[in-house]
N, CA, C and O atoms as a GROMACS GRO file, in nm:
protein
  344
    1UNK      N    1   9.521  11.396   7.635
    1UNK     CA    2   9.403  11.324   7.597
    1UNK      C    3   9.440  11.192   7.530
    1UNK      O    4   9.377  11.092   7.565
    2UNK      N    5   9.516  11.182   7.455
    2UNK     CA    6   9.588  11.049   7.373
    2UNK      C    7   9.639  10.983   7.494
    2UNK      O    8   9.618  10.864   7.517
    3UNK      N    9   9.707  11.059   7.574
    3UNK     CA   10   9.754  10.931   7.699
    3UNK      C   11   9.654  10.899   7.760
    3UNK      O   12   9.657  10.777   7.778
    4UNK      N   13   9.557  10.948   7.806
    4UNK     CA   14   9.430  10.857   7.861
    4UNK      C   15   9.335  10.782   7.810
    4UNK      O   16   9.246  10.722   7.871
    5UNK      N   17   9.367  10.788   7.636
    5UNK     CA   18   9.317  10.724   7.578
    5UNK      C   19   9.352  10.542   7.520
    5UNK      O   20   9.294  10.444   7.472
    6UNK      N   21   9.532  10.601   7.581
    6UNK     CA   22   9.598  10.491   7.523
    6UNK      C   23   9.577  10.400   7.684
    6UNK      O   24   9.562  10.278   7.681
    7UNK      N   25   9.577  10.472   7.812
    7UNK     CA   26   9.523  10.334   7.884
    7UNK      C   27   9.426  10.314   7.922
    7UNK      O   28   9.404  10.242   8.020
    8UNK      N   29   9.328  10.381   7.844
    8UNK     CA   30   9.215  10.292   7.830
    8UNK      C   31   9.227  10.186   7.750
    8UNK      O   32   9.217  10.069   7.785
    9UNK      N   33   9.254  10.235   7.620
    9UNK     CA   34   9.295  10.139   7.525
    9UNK      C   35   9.370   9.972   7.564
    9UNK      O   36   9.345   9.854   7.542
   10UNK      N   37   9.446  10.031   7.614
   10UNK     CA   38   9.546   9.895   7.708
   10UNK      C   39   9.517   9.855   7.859
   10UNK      O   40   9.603   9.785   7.912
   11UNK      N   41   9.411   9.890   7.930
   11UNK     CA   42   9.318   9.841   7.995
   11UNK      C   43   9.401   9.912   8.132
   11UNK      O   44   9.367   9.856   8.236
   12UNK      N   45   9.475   9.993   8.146
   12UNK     CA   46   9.575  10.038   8.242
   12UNK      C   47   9.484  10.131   8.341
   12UNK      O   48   9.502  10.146   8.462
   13UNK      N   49   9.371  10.199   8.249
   13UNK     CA   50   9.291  10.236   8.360
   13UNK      C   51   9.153  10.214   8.355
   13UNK      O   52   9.084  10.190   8.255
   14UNK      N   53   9.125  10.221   8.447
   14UNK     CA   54   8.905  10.147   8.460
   14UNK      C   55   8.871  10.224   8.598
   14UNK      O   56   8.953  10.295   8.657
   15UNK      N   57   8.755  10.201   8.636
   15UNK     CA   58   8.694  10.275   8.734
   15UNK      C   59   8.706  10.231   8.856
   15UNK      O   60   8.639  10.279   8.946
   16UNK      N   61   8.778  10.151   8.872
   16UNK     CA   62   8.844  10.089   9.046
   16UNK      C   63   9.007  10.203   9.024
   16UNK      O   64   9.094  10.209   9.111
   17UNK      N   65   9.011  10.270   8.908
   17UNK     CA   66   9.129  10.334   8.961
   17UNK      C   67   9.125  10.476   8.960
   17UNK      O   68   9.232  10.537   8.958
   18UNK      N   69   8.984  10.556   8.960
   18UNK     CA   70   8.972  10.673   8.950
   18UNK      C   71   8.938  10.683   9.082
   18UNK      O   72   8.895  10.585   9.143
   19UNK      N   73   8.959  10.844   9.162
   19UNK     CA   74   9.024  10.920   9.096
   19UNK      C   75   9.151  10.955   9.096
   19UNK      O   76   9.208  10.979   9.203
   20UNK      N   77   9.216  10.964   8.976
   20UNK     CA   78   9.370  10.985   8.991
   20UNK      C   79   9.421  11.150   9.051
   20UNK      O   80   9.452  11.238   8.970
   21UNK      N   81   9.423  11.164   9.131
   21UNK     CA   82   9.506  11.278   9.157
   21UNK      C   83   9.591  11.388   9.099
   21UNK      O   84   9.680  11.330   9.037
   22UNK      N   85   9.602  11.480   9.092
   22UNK     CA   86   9.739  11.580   9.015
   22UNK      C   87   9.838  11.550   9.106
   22UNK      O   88   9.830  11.497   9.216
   23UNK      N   89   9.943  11.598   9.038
   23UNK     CA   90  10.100  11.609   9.070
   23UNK      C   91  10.075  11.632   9.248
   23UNK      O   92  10.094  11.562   9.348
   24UNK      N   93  10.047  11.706   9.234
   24UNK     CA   94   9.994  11.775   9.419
   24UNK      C   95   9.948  11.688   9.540
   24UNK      O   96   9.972  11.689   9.661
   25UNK      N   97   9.871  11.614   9.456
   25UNK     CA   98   9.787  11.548   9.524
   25UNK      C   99   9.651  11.639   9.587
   25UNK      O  100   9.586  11.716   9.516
   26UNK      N  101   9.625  11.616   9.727
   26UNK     CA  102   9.518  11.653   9.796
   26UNK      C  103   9.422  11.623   9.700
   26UNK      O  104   9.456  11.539   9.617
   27UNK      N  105   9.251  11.696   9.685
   27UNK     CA  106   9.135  11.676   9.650
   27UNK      C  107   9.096  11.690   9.508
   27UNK      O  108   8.993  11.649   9.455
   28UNK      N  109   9.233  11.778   9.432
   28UNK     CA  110   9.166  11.779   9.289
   28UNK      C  111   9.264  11.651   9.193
   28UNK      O  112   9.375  11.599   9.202
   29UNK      N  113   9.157  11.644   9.113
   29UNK     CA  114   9.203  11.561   9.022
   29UNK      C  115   9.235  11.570   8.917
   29UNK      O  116   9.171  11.655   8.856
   30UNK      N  117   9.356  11.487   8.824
   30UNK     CA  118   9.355  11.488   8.672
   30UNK      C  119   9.312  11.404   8.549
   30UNK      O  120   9.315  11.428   8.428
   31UNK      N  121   9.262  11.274   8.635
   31UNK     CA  122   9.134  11.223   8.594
   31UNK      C  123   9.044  11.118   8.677
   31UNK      O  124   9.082  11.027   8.751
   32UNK      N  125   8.885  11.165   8.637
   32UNK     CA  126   8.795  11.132   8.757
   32UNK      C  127   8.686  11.053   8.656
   32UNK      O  128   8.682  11.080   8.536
   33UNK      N  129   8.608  10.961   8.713
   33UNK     CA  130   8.497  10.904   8.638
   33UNK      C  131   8.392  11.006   8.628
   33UNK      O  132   8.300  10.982   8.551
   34UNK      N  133   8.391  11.121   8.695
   34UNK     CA  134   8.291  11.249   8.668
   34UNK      C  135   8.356  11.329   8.681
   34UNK      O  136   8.468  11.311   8.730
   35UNK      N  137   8.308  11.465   8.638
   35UNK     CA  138   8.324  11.572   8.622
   35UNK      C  139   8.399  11.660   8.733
   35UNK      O  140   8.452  11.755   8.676
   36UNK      N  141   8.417  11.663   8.842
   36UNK     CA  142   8.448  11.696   8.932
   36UNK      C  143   8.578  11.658   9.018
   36UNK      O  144   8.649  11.559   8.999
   37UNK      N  145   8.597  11.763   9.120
   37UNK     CA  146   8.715  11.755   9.219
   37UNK      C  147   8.600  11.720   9.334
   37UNK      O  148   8.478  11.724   9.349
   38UNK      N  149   8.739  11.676   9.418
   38UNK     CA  150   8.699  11.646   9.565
   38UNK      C  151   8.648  11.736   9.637
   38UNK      O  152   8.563  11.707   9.721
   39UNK      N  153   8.698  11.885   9.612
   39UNK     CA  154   8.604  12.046   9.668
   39UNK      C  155   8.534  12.093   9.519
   39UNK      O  156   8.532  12.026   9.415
   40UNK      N  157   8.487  12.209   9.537
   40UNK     CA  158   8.449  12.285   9.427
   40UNK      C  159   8.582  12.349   9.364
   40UNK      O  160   8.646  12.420   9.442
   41UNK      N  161   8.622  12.338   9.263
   41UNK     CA  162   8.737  12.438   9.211
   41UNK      C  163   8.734  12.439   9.072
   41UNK      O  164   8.671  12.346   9.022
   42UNK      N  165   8.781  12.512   9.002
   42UNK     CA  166   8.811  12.545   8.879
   42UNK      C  167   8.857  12.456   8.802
   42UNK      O  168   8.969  12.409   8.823
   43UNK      N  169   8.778  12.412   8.693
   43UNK     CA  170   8.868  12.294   8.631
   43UNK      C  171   8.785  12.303   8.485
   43UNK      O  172   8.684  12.372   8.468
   44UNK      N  173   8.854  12.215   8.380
   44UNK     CA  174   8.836  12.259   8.232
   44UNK      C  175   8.811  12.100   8.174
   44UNK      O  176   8.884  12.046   8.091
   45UNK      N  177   8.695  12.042   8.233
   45UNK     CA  178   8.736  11.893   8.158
   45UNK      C  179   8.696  11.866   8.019
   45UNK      O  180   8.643  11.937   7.934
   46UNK      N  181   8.741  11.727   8.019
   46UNK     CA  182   8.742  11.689   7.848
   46UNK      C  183   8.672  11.575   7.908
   46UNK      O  184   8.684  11.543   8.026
   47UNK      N  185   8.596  11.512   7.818
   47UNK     CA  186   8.527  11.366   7.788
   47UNK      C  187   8.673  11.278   7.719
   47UNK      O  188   8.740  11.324   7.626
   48UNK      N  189   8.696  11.159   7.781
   48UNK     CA  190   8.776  11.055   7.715
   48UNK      C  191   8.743  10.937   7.755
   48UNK      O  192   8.774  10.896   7.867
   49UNK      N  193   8.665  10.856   7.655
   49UNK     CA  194   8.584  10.706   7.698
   49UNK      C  195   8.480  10.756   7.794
   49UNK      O  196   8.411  10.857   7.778
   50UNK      N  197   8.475  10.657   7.915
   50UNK     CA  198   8.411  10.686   7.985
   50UNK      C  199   8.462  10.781   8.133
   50UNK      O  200   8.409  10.806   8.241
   51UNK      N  201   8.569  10.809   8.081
   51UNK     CA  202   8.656  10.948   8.205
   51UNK      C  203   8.652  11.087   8.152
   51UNK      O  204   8.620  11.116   8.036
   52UNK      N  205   8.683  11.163   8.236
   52UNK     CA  206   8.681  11.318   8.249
   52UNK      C  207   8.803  11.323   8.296
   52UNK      O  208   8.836  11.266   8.399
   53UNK      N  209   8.922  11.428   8.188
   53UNK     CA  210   8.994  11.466   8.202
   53UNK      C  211   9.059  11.605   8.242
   53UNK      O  212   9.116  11.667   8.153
   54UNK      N  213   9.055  11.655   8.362
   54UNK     CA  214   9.079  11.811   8.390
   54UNK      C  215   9.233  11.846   8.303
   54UNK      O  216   9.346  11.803   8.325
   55UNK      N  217   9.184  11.940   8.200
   55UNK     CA  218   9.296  11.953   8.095
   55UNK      C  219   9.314  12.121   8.178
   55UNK      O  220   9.428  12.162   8.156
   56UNK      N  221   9.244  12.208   8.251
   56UNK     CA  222   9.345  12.308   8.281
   56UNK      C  223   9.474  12.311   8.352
   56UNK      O  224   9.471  12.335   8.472
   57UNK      N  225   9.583  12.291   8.294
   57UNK     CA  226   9.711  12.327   8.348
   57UNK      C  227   9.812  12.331   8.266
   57UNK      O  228   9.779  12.287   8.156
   58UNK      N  229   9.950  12.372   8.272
   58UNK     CA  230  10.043  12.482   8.205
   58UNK      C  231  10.080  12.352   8.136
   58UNK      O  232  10.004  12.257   8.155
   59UNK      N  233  10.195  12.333   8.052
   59UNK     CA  234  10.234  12.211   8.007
   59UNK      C  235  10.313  12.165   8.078
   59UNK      O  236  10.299  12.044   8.093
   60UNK      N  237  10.461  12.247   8.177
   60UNK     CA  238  10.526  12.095   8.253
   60UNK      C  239  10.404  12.084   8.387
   60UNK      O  240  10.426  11.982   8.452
   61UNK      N  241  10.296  12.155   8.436
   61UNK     CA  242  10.202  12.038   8.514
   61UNK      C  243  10.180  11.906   8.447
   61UNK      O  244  10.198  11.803   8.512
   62UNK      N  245  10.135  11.900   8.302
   62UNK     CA  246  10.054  11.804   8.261
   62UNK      C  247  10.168  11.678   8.219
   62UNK      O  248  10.149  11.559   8.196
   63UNK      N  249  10.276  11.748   8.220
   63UNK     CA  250  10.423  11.618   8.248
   63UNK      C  251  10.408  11.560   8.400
   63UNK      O  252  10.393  11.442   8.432
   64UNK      N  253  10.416  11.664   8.479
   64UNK     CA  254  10.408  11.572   8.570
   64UNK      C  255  10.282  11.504   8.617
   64UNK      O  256  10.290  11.397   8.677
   65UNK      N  257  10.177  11.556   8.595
   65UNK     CA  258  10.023  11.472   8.628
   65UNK      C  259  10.020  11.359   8.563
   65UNK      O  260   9.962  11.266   8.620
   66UNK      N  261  10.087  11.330   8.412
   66UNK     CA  262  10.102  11.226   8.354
   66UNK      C  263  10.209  11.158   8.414
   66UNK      O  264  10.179  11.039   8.412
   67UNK      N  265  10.309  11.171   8.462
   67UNK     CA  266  10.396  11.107   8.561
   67UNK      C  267  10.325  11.026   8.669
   67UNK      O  268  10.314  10.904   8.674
   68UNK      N  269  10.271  11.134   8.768
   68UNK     CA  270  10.230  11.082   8.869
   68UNK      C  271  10.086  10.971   8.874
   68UNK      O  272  10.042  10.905   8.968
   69UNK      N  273  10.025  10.987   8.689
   69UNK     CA  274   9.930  10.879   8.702
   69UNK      C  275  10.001  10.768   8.685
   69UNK      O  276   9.997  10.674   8.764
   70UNK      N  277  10.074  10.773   8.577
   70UNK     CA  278  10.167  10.615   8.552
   70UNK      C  279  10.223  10.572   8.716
   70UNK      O  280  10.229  10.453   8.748
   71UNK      N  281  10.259  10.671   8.803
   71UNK     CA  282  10.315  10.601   8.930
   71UNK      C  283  10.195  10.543   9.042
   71UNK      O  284  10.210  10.473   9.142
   72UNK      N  285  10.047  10.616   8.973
   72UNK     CA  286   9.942  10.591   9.075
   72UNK      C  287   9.842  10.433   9.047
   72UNK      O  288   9.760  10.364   9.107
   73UNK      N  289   9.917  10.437   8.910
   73UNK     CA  290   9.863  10.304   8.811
   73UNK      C  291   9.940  10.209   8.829
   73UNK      O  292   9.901  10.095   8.804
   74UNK      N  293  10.083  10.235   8.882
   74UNK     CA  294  10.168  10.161   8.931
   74UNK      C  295  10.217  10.101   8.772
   74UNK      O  296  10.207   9.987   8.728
   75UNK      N  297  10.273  10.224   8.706
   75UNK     CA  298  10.333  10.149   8.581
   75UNK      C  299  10.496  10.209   8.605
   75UNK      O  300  10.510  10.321   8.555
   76UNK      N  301  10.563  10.179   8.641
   76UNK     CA  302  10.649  10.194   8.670
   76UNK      C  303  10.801  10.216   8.573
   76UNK      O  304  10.886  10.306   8.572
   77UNK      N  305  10.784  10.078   8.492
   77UNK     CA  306  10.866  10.057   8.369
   77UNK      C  307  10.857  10.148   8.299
   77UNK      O  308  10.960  10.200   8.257
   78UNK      N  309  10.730  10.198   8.263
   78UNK     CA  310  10.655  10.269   8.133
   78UNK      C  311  10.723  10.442   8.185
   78UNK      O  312  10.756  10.528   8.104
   79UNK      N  313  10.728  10.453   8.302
   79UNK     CA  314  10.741  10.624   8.338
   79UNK      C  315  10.920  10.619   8.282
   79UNK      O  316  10.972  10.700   8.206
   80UNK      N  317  10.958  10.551   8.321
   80UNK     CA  318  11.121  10.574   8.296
   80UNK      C  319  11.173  10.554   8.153
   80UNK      O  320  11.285  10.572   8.106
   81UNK      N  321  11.005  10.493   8.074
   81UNK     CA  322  11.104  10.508   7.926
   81UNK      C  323  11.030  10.609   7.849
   81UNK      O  324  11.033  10.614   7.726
   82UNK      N  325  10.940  10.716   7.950
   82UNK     CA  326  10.856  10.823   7.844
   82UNK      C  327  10.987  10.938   7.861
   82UNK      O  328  11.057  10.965   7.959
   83UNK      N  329  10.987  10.971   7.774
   83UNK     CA  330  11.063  11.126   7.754
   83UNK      C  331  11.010  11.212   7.692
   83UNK      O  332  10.987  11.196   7.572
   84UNK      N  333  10.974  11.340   7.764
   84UNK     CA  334  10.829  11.450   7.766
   84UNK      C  335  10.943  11.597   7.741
   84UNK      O  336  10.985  11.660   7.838
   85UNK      N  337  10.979  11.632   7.604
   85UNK     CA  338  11.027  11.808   7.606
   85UNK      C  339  10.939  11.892   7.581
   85UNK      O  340  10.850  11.900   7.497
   86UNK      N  341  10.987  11.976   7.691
   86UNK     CA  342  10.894  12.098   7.667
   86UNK      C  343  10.917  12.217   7.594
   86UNK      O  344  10.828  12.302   7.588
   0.00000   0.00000   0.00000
């Protein structure tokens, strides 16, 4: 929740870049301007700004969903200097 808060904060994400995808890819998401996946499925969101964050998943998913947004945001620099222990 703090990481989606911090690019909002730093303008890294807005609504020309939702929806971001999970690690997986295909239809569900790990953050969407609404509430929802691309099918119906199970999901646990949080309110952050004006995004919805699907917070159900284990903790190394949510390493890599946070990975794969910085690579979908195209922050590139920023992924290689986070270091995430689990």
């Amino acid at each position: 929740m703090n990481f989606v808060q911090w690019l909002i904060d730093n303008r890294y994400l807005t609504n020309t870049e939702t929806p971001v995808p999970i690690k997986r890819g295909g239809s569900k998401f790990f953050i969407n301007s609404k509430a929802e996946h691309g099918e119906v499925r199970d999901a646990k969101w949080k309110k952050v700004g004006d995004f919805f964050v699907d917070v159900k998943y284990r903790a190394e998913d949510h390493v890599q969903n946070i990975r794969k947004t910085l690579r979908h945001l195209n922050i590139q620099d920023l992924e290689s200097a986070i270091k995430i222990q689990i």
